[in-house]
Structures are given as structure tokens and as C-alpha cells.
DSSP file (Angstrom, degrees, kcal/mol; ACC not computed):
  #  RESIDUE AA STRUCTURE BP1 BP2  ACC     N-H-->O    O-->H-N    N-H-->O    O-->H-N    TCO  KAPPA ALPHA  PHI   PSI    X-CA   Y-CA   Z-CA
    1    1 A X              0   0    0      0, 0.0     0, 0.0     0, 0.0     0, 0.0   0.000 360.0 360.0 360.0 133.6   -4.9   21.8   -0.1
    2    2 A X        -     0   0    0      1,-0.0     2,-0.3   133,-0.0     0, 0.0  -0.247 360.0-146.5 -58.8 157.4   -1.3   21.0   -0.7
    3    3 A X        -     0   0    0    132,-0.0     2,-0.2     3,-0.0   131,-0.2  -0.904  12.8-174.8-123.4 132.7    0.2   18.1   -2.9
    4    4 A X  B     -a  134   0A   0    129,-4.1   131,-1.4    -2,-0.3     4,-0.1  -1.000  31.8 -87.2-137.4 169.5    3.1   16.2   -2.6
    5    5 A X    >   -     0   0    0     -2,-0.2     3,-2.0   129,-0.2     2,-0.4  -0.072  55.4 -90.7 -56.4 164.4    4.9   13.6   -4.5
    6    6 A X  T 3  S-     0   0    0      1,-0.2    -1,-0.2     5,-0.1    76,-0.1  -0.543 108.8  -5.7 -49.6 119.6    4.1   10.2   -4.0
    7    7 A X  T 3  S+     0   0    0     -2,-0.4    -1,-0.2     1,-0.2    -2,-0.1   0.526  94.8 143.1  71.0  10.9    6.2    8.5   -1.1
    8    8 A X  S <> S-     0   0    0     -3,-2.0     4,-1.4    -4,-0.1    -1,-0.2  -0.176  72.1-104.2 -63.4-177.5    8.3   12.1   -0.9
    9    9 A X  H >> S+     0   0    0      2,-0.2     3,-2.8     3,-0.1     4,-2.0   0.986 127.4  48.2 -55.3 -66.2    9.2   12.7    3.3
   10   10 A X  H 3> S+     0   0    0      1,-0.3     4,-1.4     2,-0.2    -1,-0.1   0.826 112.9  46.4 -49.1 -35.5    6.2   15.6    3.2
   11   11 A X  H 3> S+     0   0    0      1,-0.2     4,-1.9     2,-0.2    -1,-0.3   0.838 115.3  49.3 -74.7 -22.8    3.6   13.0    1.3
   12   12 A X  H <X S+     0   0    0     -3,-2.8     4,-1.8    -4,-1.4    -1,-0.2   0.892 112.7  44.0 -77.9 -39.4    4.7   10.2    3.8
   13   13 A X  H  X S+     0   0    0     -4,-2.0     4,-0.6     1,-0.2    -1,-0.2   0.840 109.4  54.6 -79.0 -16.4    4.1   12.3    6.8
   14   14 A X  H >X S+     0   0    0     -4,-1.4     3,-2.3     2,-0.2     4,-2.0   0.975 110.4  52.4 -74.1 -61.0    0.6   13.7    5.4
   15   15 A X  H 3X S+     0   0    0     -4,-1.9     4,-1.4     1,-0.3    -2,-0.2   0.787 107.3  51.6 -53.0 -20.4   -0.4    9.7    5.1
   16   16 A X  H 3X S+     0   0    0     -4,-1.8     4,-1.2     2,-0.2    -1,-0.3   0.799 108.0  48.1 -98.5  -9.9    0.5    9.3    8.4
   17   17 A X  H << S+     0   0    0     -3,-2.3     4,-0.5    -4,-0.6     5,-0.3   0.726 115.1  46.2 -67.3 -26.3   -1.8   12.3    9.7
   18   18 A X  H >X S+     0   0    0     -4,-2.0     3,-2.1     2,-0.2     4,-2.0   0.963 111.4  53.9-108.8 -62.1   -4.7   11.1    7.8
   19   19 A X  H >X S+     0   0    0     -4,-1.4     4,-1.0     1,-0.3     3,-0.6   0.825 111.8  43.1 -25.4 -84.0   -4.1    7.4    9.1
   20   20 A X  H 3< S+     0   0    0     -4,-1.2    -1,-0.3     1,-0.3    -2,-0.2   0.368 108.2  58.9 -65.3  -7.1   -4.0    8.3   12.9
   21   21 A X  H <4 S+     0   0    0     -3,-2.1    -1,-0.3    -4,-0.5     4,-0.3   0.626 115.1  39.3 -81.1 -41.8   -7.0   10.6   12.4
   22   22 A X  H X< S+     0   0    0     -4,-2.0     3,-1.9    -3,-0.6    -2,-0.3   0.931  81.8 132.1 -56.0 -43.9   -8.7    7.5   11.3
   23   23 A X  T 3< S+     0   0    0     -4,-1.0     2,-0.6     1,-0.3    -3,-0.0   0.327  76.6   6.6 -43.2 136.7   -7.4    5.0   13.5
   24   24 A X  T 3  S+     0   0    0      1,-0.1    -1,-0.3     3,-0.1    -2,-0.1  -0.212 102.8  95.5  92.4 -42.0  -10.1    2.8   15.0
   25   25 A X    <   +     0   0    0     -3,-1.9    -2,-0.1    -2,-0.6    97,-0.1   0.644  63.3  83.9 -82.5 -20.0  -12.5    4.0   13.1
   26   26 A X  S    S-     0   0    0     -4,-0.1     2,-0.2     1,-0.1     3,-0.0  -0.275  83.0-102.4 -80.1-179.2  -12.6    1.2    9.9
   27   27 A X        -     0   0    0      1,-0.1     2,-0.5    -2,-0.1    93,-0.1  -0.455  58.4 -85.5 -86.0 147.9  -14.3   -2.0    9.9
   28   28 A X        -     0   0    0     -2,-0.2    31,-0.2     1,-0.1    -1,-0.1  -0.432  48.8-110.1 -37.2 102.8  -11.7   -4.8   10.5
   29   29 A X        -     0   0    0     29,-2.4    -1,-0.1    -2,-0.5    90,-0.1  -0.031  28.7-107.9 -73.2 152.1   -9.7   -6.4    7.5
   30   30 A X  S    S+     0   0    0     88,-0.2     3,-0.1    84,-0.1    84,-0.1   0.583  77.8   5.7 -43.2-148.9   -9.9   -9.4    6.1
   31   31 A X  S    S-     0   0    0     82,-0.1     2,-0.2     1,-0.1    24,-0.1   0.239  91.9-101.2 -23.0 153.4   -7.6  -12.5    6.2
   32   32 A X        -     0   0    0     24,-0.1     2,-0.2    22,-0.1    24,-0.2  -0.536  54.3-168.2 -91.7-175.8   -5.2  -11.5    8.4
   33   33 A X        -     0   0    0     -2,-0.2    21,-0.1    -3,-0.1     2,-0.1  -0.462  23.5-172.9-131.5-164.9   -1.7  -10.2    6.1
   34   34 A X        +     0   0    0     19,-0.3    38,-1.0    -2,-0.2    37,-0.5  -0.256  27.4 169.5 172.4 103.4    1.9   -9.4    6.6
   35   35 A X  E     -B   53   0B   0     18,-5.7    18,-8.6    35,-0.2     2,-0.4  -0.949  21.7-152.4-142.0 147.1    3.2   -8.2    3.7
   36   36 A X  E     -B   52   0B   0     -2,-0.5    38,-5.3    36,-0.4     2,-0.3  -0.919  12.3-165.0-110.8 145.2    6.7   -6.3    2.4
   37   37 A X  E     -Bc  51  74B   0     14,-4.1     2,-0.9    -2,-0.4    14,-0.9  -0.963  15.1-169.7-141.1 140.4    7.1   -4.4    0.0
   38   38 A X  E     -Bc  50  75B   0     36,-3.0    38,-0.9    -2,-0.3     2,-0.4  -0.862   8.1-167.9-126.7 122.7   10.0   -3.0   -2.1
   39   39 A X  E     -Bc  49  76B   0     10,-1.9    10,-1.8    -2,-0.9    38,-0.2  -0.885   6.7-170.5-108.0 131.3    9.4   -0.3   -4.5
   40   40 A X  E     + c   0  77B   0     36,-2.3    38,-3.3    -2,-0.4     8,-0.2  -0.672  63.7  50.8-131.4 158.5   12.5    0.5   -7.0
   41   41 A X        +     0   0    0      6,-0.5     7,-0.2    -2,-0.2    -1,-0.2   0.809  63.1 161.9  88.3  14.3   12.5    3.5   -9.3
   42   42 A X        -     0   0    0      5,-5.0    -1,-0.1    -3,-0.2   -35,-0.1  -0.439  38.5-136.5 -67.7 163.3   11.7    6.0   -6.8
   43   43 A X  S    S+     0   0    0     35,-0.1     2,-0.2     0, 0.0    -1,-0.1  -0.562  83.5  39.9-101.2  58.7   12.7    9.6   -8.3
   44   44 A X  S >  S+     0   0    0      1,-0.2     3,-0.8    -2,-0.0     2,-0.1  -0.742 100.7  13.0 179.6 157.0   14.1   10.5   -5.2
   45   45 A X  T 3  S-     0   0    0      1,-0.3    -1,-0.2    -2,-0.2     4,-0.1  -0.194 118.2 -19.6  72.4-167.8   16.2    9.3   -2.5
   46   46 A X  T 3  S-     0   0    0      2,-0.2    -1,-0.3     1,-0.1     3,-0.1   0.719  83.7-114.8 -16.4 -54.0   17.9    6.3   -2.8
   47   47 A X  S <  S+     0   0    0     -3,-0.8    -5,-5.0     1,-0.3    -6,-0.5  -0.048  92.5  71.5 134.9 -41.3   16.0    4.7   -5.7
   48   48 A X        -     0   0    0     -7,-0.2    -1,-0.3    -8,-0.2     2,-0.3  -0.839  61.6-168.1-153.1 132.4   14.7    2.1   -3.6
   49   49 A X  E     -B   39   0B   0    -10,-1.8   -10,-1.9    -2,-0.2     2,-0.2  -0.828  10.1-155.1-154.6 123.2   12.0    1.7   -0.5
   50   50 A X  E     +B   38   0B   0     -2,-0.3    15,-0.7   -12,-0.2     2,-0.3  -0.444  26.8 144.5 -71.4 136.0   11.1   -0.4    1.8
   51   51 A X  E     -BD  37  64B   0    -14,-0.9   -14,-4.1    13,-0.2     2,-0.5  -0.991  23.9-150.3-169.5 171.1    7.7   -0.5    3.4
   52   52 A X  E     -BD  36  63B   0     11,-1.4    11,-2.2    12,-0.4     2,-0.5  -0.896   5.5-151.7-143.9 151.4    5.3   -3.0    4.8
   53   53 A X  E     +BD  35  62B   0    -18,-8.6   -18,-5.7    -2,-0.5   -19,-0.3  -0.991  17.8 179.3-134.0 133.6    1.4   -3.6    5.3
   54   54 A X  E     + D   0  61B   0      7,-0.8     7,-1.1    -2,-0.5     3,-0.2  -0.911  19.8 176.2-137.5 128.6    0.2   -5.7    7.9
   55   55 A X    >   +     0   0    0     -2,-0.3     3,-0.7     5,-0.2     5,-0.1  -0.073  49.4 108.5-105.1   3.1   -3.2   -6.4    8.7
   56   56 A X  T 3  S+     0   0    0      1,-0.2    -1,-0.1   -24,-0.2     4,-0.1   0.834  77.9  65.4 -82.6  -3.4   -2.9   -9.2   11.9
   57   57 A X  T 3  S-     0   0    0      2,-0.5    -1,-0.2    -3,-0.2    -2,-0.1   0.863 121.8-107.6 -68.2 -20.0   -4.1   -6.5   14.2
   58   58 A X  S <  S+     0   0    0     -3,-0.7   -29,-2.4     1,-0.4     2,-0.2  -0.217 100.9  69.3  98.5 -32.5   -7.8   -6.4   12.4
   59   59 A X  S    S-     0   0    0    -31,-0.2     2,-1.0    -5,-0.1    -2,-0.5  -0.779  94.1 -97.2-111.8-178.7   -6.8   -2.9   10.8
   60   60 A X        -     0   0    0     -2,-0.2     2,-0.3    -5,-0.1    -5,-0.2  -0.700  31.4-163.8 -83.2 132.3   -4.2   -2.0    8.0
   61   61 A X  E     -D   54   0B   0     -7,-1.1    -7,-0.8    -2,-1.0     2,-0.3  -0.869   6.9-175.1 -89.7  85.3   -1.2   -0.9    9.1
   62   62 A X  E     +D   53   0B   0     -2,-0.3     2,-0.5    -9,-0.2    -9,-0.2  -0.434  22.1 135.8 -79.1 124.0    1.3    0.9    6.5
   63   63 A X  E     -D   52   0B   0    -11,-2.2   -11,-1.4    -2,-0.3    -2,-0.0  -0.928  44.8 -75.8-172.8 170.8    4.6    1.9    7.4
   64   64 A X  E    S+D   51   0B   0     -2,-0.5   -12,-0.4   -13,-0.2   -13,-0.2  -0.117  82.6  16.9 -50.9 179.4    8.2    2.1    6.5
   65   65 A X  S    S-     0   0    0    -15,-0.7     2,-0.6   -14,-0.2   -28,-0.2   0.629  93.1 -66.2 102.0 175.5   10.9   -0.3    6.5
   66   66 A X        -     0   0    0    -30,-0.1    -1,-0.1   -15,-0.1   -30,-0.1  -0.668  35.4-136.6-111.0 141.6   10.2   -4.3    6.5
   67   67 A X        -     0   0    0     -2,-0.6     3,-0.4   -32,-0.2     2,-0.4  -0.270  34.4 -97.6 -78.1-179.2    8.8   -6.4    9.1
   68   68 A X  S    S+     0   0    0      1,-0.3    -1,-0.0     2,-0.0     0, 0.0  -0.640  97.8   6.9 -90.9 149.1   10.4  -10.0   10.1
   69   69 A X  S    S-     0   0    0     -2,-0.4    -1,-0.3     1,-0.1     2,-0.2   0.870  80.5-166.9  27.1  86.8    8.9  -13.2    8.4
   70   70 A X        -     0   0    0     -3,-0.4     3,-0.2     1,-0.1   -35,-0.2  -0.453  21.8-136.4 -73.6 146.9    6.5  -11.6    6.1
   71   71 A X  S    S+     0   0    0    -37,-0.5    36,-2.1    -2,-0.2    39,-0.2   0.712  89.5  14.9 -85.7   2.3    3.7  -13.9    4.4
   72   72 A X  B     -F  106   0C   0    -38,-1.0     2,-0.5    34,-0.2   -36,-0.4  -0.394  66.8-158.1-179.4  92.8    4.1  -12.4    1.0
   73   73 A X        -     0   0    0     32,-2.2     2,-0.5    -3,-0.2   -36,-0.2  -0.393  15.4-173.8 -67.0 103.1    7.0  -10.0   -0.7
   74   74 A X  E     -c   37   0B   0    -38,-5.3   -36,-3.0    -2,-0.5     2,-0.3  -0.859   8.7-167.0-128.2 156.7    6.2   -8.0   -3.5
   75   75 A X  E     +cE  38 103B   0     28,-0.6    28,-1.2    -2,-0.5   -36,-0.2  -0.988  22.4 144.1-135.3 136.0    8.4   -5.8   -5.8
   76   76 A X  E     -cE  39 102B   0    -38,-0.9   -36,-2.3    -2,-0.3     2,-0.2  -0.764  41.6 -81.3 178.9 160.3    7.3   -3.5   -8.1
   77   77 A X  E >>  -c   40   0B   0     24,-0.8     4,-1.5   -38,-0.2     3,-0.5  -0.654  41.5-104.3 -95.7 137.7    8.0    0.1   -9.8
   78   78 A X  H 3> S+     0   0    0    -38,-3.3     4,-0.5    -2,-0.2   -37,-0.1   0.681 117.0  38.5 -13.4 -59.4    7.4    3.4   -8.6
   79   79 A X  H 3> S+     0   0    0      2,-0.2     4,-1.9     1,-0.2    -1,-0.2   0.873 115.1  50.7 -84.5 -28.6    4.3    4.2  -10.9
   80   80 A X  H <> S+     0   0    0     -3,-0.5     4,-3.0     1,-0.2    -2,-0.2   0.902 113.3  50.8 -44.5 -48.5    2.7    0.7  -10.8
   81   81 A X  H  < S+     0   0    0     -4,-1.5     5,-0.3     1,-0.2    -2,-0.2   0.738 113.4  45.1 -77.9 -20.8    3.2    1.4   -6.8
   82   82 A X  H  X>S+     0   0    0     -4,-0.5     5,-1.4    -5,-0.4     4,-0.9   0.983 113.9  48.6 -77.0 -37.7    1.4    4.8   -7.3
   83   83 A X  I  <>S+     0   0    0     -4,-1.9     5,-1.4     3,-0.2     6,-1.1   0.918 117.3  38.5 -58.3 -52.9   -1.5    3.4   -9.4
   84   84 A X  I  X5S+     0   0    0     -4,-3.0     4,-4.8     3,-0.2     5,-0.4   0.931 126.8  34.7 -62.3 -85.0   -2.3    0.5   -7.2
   85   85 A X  I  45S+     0   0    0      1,-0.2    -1,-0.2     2,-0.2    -2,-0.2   0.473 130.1  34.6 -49.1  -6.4   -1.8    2.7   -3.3
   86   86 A X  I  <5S+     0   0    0     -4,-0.9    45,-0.3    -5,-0.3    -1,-0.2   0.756 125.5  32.7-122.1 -64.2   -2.9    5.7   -4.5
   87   87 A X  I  4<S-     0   0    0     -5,-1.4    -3,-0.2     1,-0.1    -2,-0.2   0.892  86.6-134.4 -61.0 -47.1   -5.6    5.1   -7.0
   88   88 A X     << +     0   0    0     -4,-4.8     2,-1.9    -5,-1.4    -4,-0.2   0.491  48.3 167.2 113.8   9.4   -6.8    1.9   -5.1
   89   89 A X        -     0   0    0     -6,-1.1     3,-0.5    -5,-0.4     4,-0.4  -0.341  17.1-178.1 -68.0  64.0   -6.8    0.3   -9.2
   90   90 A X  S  > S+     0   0    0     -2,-1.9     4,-1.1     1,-0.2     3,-0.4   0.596  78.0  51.0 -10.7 -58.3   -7.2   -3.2   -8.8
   91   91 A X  H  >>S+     0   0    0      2,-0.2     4,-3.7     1,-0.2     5,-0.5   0.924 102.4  57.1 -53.1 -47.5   -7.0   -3.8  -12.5
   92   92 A X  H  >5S+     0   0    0     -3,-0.5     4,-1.6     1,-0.2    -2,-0.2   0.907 107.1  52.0 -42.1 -40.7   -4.1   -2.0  -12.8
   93   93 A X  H  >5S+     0   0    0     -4,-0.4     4,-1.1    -3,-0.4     5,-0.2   0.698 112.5  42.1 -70.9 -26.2   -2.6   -4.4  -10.2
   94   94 A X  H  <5S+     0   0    0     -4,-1.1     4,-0.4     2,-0.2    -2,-0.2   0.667 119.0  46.9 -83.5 -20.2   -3.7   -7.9  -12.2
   95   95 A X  H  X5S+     0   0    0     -4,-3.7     4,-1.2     2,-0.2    -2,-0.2   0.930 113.1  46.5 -89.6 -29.7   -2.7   -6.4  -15.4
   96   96 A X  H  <XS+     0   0    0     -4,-1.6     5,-2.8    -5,-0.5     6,-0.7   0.764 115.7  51.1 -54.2 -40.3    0.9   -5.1  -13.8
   97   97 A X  T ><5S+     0   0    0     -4,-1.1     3,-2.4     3,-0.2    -1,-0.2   0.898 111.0  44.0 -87.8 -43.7    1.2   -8.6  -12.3
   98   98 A X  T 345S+     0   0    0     -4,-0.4    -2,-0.2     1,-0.3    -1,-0.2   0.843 110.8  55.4 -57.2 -30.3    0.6  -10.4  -15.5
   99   99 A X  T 3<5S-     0   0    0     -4,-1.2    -1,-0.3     0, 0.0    -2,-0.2   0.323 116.6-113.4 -83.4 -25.1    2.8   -8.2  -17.3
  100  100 A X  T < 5S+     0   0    0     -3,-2.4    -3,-0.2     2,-0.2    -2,-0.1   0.642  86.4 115.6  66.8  23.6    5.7   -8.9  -14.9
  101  101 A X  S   <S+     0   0    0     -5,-2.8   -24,-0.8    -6,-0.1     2,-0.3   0.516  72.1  60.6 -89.6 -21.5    5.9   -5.5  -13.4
  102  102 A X  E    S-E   76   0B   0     -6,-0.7     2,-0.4   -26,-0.2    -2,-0.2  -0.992  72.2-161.2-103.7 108.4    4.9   -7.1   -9.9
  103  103 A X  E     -E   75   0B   0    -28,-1.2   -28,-0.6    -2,-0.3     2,-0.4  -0.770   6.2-153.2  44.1  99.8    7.0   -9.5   -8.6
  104  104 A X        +     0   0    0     -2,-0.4     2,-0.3   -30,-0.2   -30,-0.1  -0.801  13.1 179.5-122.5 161.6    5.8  -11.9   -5.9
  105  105 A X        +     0   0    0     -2,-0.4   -32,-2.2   -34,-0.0     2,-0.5  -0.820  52.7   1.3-156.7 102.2    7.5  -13.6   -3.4
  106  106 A X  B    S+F   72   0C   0     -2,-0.3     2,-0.7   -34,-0.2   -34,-0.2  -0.925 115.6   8.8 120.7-106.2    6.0  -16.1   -0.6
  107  107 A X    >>  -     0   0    0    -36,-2.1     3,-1.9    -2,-0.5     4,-1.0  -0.812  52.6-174.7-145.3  88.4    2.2  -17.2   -0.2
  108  108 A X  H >> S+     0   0    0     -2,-0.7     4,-2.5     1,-0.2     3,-1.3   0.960  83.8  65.5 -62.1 -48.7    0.4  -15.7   -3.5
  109  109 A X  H 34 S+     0   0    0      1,-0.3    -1,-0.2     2,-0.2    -2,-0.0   0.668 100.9  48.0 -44.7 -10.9   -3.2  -17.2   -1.6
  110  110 A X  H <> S+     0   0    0     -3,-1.9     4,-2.0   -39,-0.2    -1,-0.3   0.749 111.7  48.5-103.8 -38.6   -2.7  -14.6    1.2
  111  111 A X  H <X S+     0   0    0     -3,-1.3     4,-1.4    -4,-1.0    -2,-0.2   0.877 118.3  44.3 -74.5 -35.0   -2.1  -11.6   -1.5
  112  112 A X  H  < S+     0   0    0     -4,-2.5     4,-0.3     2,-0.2    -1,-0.2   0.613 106.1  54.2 -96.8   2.0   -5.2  -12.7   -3.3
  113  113 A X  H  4 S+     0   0    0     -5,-0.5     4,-0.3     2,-0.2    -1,-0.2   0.848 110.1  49.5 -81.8 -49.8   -7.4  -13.3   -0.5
  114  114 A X  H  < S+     0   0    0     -4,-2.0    -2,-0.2     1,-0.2    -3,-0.1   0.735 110.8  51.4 -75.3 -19.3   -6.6   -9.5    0.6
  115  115 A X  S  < S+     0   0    0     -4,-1.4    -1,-0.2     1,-0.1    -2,-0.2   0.748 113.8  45.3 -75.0 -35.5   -7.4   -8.2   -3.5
  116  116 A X  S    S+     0   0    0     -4,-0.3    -2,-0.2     2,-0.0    -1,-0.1   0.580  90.8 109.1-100.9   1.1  -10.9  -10.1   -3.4
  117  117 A X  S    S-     0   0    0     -4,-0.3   -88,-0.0     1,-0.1     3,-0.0  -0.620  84.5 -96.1 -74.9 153.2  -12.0   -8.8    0.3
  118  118 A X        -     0   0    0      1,-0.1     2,-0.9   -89,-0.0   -88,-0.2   0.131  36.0-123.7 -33.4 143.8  -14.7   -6.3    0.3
  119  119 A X        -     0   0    0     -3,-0.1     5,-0.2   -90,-0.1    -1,-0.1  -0.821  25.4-130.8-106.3 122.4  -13.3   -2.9    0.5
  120  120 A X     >  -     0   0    0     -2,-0.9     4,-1.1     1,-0.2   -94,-0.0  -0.296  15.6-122.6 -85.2 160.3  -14.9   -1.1    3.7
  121  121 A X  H >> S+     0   0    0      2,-0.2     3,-3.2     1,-0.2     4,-0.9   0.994 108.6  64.2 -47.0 -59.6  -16.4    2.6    3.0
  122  122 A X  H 3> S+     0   0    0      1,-0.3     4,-3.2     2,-0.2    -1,-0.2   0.750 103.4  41.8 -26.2 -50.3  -14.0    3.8    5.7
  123  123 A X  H 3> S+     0   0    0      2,-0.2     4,-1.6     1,-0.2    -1,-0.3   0.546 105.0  55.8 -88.7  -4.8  -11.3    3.0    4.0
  124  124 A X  H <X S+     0   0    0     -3,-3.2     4,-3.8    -4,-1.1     5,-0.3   0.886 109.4  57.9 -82.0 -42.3  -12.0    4.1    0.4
  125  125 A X  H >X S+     0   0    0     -4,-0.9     3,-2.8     2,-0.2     4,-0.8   0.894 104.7  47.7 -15.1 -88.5  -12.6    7.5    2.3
  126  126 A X  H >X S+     0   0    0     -4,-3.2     3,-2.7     1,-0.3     4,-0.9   0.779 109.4  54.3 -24.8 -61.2   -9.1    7.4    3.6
  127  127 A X  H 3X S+     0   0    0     -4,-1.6     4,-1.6     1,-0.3    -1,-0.3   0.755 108.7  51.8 -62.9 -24.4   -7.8    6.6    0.0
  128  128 A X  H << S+     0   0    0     -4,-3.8    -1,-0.3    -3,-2.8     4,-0.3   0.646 106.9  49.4 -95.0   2.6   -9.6    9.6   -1.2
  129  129 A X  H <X S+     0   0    0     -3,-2.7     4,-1.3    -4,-0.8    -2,-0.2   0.759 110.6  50.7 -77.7 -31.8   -8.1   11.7    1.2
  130  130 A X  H  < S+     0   0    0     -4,-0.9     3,-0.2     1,-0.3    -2,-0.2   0.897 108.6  50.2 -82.3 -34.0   -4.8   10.5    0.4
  131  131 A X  T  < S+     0   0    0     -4,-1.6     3,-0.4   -45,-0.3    -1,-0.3   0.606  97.7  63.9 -43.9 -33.1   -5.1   10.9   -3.2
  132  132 A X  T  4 S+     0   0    0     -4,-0.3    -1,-0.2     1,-0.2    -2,-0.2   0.867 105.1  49.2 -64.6 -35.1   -6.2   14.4   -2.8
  133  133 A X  S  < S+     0   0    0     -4,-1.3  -129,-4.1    -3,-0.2     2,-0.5   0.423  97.1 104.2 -74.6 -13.3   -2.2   15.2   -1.0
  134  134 A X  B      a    4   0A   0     -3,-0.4  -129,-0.2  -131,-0.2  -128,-0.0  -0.829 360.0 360.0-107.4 141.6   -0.8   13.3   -4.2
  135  135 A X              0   0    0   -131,-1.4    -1,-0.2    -2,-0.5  -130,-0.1   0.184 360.0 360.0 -66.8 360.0    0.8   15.1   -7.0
């Protein structure tokens, strides 16, 4: 199977192939979310990328660019952003945040409601598909 970097064009378009072959199929997500997020340090492009998760449909939704009145803004470095989305390492994200490598912005009760929810099977599947595509 092929690799690509993390959050390159090819690695974005593989994460959306493996999303839409999923679609429907996880359990609903918790609280519901709207969150932006801006990741600095990219080694490619710009530097700098915008992208957002929202969760008020009942599943997650990932995608480019930033939605309008988000409940919680976080900004955060390229390899912190790889560790957490890619590796799915929850500690990595409480020590990153402690650390000041994470950056929060808005309504920390909404970000930490969505870190303590159960994590459905479906969707550590997904994460291990997506991890197998990342360099």
C-alpha cells in the first residue's frame, strides 16, 4: 500500500476515500463539536493549514478550511498534529497541551468532553486505516 506524507494533497485525498467508504457506518459522536483547527509548521505548502472537525451531524466530519462560529479553536504544530490525528495518542495530546504546544481558544468543556467520550470500534478502524497511508 502506498504512503504519503501527513496532510500532503495525495495523503488528504486518500483520508477522504477511506472517510466516504465509511460514511454512515460509525456509531454517533458524542457531545455535539465544532471545532477549527490551525496547524503551523507544515513542511510543505504554505506553512500553515486550516481545517475543521465538526461533529453536530452525529458523525465526525474532517475537512479543509474553517467553519463560521466554531465552539473551540486550537493551534498546534505539525508533529503534535500528526501524533494526536494520526496516532489517535491521547496522552500525547494532554502532555502537548500542558507543555504549551496546543493552544486553545473558545469553550475548553466542549474539547474535553470530546477527549473523554468512548471511542467507537468503527472509528479506531478508520484510524488504522489512515495510519497505514501515513509516512
Amino acid at each position: 500500500m502506498p504512503t504519503y506524507p501527513f496532510l500532503s494533497d495525495e495523503w488528504i485525498d486518500e483520508v477522504r476515500k477511506v472517510r466516504d467508504e465509511y460514511q454512515g457506518r460509525a456509531e454517533p459522536a458524542g457531545d455535539p463539536v465544532r471545532m477549527n483547527q490551525v496547524i503551523t509548521d507544515v513542511p510543505f505548502g504554505e506553512g500553515v493549514m486550516q481545517a475543521h472537525l465538526d461533529t453536530t451531524s452525529g458523525t465526525v466530519e474532517m475537512e479543509l478550511g474553517h467553519l463560521e462560529a466554531p465552539d473551540v479553536t486550537l493551534t498546534l504544530d505539525y508533529a503534535t498534529a500528526r501524533a494526536i490525528f494520526v496516532n489517535q495518542d491521547r496522552d500525547e495530546a494532554m502532555q502537548a497541551f500542558m507543555a504549551g504546544r496546543i493552544k486553545v481558544q473558545g469553550d475548553m468543556a466542549k474539547l474535553l468532553g470530546m477527549l473523554q467520550s468512548p471511542v467507537d470500534p468503527m472509528a479506531g478502524e478508520v484510524a488504522e486505516r489512515i495510519k497505514a497511508l501515513t509516512e
